[in-house]
Kinemage of the C-alpha trace (Angstrom):
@kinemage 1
@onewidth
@group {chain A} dominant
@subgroup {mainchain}
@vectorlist {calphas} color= white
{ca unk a 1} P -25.810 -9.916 -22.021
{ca unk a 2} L -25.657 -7.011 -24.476
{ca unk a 3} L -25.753 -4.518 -21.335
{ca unk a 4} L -23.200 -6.321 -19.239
{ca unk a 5} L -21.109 -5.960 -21.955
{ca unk a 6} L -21.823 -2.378 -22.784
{ca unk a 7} L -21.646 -1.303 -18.934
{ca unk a 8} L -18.209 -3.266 -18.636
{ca unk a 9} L -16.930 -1.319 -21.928
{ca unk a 10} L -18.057 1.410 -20.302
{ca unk a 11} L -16.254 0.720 -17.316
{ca unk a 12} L -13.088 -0.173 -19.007
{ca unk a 13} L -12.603 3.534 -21.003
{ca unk a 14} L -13.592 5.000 -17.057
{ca unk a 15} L -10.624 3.116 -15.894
{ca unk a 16} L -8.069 4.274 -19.001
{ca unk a 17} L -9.675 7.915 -18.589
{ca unk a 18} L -8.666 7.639 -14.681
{ca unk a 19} L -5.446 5.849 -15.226
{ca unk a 20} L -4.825 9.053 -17.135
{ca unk a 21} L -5.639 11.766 -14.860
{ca unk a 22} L -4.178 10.149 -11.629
{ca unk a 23} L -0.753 9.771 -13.898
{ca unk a 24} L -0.829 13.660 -14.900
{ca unk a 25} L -1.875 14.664 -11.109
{ca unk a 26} L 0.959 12.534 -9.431
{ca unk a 27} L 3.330 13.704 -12.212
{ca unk a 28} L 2.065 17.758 -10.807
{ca unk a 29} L 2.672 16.504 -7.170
{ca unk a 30} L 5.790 14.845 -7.737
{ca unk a 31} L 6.896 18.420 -9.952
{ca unk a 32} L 6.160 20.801 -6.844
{ca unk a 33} L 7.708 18.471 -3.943
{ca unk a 34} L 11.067 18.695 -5.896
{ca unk a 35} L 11.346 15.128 -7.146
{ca unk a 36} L 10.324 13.594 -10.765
{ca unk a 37} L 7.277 10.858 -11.800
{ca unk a 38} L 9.174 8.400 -11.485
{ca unk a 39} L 9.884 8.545 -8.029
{ca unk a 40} L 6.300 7.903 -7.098
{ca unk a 41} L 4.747 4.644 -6.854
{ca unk a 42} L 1.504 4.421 -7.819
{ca unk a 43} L -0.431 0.999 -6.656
{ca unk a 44} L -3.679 0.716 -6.870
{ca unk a 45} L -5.909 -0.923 -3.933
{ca unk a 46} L -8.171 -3.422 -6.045
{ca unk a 47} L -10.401 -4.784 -2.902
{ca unk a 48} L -13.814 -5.489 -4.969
{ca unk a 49} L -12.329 -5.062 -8.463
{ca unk a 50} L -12.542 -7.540 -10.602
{ca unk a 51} L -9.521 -9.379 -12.420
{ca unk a 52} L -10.603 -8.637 -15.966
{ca unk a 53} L -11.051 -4.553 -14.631
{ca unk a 54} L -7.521 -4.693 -12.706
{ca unk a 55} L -5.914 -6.709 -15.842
{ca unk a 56} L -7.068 -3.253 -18.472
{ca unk a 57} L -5.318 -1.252 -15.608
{ca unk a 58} L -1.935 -3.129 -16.416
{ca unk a 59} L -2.568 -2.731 -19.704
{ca unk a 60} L -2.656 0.609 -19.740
{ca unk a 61} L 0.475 0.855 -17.759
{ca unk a 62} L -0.452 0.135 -14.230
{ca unk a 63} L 2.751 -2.175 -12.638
{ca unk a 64} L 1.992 -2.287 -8.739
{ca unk a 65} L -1.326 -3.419 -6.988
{ca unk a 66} L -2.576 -4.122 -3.788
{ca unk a 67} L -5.090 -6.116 -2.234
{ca unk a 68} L -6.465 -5.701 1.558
{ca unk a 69} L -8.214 -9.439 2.399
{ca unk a 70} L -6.636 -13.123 1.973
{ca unk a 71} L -9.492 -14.446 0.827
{ca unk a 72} L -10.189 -11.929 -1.685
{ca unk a 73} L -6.570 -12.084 -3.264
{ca unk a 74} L -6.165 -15.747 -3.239
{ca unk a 75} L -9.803 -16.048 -5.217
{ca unk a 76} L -8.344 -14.021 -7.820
{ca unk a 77} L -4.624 -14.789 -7.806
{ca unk a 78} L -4.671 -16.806 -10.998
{ca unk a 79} L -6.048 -14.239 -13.008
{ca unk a 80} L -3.937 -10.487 -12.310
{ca unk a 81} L -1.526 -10.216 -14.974
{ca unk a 82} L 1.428 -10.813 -12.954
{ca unk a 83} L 3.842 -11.037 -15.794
{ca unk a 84} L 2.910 -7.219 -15.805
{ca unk a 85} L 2.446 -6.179 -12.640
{ca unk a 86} L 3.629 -6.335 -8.987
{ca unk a 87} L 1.258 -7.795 -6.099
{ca unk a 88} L 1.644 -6.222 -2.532
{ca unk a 89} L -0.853 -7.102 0.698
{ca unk a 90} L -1.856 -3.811 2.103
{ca unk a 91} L -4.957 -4.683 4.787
{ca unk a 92} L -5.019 -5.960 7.849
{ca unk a 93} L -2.875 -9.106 8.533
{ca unk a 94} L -3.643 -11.808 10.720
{ca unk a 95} L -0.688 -13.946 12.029
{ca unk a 96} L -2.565 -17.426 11.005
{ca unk a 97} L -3.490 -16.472 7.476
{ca unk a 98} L 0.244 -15.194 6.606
{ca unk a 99} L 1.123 -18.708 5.678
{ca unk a 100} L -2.138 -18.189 2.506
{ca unk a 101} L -0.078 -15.543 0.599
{ca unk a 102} L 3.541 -15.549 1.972
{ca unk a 103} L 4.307 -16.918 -1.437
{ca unk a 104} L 2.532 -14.553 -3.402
{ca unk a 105} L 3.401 -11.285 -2.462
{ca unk a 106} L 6.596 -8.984 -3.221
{ca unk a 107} L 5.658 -6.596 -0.237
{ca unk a 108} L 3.153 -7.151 3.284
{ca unk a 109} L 2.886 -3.120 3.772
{ca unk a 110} L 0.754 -3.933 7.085
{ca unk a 111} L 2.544 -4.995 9.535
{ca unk a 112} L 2.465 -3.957 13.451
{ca unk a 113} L 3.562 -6.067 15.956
{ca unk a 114} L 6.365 -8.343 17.064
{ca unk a 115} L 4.678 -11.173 16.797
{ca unk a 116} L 3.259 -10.554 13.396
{ca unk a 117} L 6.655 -9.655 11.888
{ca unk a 118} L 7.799 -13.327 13.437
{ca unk a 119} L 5.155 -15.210 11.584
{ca unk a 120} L 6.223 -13.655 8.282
{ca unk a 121} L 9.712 -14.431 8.921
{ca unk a 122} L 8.818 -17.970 9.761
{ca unk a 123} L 6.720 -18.230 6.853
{ca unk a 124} L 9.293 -16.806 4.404
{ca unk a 125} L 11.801 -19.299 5.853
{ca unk a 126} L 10.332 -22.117 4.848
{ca unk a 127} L 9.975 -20.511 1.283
{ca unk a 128} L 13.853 -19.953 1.397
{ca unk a 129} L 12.870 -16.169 0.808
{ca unk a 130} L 12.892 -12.562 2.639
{ca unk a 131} L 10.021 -11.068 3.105
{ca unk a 132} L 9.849 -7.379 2.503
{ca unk a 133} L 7.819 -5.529 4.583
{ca unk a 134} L 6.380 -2.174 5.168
{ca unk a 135} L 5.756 -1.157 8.961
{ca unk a 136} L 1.972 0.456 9.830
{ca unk a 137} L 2.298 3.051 11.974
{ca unk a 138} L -1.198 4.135 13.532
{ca unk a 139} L -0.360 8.120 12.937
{ca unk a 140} L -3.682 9.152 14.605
{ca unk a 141} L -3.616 6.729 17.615
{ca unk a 142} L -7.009 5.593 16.479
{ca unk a 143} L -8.058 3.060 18.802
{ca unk a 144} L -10.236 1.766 15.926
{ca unk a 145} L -7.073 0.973 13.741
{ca unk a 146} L -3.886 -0.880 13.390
{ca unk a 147} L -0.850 -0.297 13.270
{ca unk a 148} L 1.721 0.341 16.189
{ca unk a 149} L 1.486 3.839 18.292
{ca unk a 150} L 4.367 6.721 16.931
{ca unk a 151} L 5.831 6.408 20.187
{ca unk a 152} L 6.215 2.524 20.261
{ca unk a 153} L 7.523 2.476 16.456
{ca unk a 154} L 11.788 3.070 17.042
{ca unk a 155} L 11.069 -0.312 19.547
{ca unk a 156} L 9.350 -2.117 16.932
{ca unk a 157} L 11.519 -1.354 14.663
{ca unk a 158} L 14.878 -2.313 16.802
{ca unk a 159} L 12.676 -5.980 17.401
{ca unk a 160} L 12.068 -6.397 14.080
{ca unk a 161} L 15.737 -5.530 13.169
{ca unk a 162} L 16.971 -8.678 14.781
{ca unk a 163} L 14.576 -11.266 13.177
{ca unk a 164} L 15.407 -13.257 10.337
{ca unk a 165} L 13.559 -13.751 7.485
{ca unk a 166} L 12.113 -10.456 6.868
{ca unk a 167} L 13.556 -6.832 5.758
{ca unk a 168} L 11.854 -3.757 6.758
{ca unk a 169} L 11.812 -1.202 3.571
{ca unk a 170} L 9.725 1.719 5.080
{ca unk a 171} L 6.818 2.765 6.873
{ca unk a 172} L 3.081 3.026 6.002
{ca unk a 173} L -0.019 4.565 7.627
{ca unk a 174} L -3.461 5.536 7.043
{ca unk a 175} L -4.066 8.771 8.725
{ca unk a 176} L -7.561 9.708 10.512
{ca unk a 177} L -10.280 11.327 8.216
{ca unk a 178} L -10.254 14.927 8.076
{ca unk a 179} L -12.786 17.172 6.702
{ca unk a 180} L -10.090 19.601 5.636
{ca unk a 181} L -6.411 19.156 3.509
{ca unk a 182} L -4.498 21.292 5.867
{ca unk a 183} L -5.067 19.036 8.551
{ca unk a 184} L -4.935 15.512 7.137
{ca unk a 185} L -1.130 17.296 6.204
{ca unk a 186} L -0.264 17.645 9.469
{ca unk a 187} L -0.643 13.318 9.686
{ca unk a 188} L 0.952 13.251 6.647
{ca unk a 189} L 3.855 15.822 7.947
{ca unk a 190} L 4.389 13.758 11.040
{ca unk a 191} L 4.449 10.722 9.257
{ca unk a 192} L 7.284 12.285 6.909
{ca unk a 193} L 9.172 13.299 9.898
{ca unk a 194} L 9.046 9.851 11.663
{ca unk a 195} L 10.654 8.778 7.961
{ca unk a 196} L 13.299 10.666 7.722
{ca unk a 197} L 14.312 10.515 11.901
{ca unk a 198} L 14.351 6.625 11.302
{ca unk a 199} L 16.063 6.819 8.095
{ca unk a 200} L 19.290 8.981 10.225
{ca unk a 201} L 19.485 6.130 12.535
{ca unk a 202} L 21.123 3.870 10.161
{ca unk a 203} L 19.307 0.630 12.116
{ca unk a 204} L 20.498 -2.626 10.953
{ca unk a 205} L 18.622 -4.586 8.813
{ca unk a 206} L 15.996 -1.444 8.208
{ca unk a 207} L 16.205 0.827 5.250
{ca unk a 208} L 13.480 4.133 4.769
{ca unk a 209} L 12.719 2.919 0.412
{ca unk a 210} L 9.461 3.384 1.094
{ca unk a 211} L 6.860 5.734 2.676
{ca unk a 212} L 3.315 4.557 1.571
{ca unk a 213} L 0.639 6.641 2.278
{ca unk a 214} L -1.823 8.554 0.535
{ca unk a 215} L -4.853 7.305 -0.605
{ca unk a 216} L -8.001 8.042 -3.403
{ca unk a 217} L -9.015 11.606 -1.451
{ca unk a 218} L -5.812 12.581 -0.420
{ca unk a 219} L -2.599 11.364 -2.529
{ca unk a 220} L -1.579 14.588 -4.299
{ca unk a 221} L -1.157 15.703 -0.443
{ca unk a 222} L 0.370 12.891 0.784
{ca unk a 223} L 3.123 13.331 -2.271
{ca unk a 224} L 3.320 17.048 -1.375
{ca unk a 225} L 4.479 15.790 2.114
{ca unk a 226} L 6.883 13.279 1.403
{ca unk a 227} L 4.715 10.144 0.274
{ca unk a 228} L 7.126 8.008 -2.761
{ca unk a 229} L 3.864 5.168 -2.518
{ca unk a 230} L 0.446 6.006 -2.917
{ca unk a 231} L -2.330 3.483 -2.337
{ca unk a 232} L -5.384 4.611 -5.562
{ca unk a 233} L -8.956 3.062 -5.853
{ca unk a 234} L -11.892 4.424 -6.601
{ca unk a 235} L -10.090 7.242 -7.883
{ca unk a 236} L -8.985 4.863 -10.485
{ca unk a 237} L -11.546 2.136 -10.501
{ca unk a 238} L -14.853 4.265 -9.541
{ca unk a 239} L -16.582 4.404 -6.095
{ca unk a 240} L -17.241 0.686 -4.640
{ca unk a 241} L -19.607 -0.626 -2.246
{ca unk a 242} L -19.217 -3.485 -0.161
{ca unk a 243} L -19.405 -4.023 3.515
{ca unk a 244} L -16.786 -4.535 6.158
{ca unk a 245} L -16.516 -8.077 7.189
């Protein structure tokens, strides 16, 4: 017991340490891409992390986090510190497990199709809310990945214009991995451009807040290029392993 507890205090000054440097390193970013902190969103993925590790994260001034699987949030939904802190879904989404957290969220940041945006809508509806939502655009045209194709994103985005229940805030992606910055900044660029084209088309019912992307290896880029949301976690909670279901 005495070295659980000394490997979890251990843990705990890690995360306050990290907290730390991420804050002064999106604070630099933020500096050189002409904007201030506090234009930058910093939410931190918690897939793996435990409630009592996310909970000293809030405490030390954490306010927006994100988890990836249903399961995995709604096992530990009683215990985040949500009188502290925002809760966003930012995984994969399937259209029959919306229903499971539709309630629980302030933001779904993942989703990619017509008929996923008309599940949340009908899910929020019978919540008497509107569901915010990010769309995922698959930057890289990974056939491995989700989100919709650059090309098929202004359509998406005119279809999910029209249905009630939901509000489109921004976009969100998770570019391929690249071995070097200059060209995971080209994704990133693109990504930025595709932001700001949308946000001159004045759509109805679709407003550019939010551009989330930028994760652990790469967010200090991703700011550089026009990021206002960046996803953290190991970064901030240490390097996790766990395998993909």
């Amino acid at each position: 017991m005495e070295k659980q507890s000394s490997e979890l205090e251990q843990k705990l000054r890690d995360v306050e340490y990290n907290y730390k440097t991420i804050e002064e390193n999106i604070c630099e970013a933020a500096l050189k891409s002409g904007r201030k902190r506090e234009d930058i969103i910093f939410l931190a993925a918690t897939k793996t992390v435990a409630p009592d590790v996310i909970n000293h994260a809030i405490a030390c001034g954490l306010r927006y986090i994100g988890e990836n699987r249903v399961q995995e949030l709604l096992s530990k939904y009683d215990e985040y510190d949500l009188a502290r802190c925002d809760l966003q879904f930012i995984g994969h989404l399937q259209s029959n497990k919306v229903r499971q957290i539709i309630d629980k969220v302030s933001l779904i940041q993942s989703v990619d199709s017509v008929k996923l945006a008309n599940e949340v809508a009908r899910q929020a509806k019978l919540h008497n809310k509107i569901q915010d939502i990010l769309i995922e655009v698959n930057i890289g045209n990974e056939e491995s990945k989700s989100g919709v194709d650059a090309e098929k994103l202004e359509e998406l985005l005119y279809n999910a214009s029209q249905i009630e229940g939901i509000k489109v805030r921004g976009l969100m992606t998770i570019p391929p991995i690249c071995e070097e910055k200059p060209e995971i900044c080209k994704y990133f660029e693109n990504m930025h451009r595709l932001f700001i084209d949308i946000s001159g088309k004045k759509i109805d019912n679709i407003s550019m807040d939010y551009l989330s992307m930028g994760m652990s290896d790469d967010y200090r880029e991703a700011i550089m290029c026009g990021a206002n949301m960046v996803r953290v976690g190991s970064a901030l909670f240490g390097k996790r392993f766990y395998k993909e279901c």
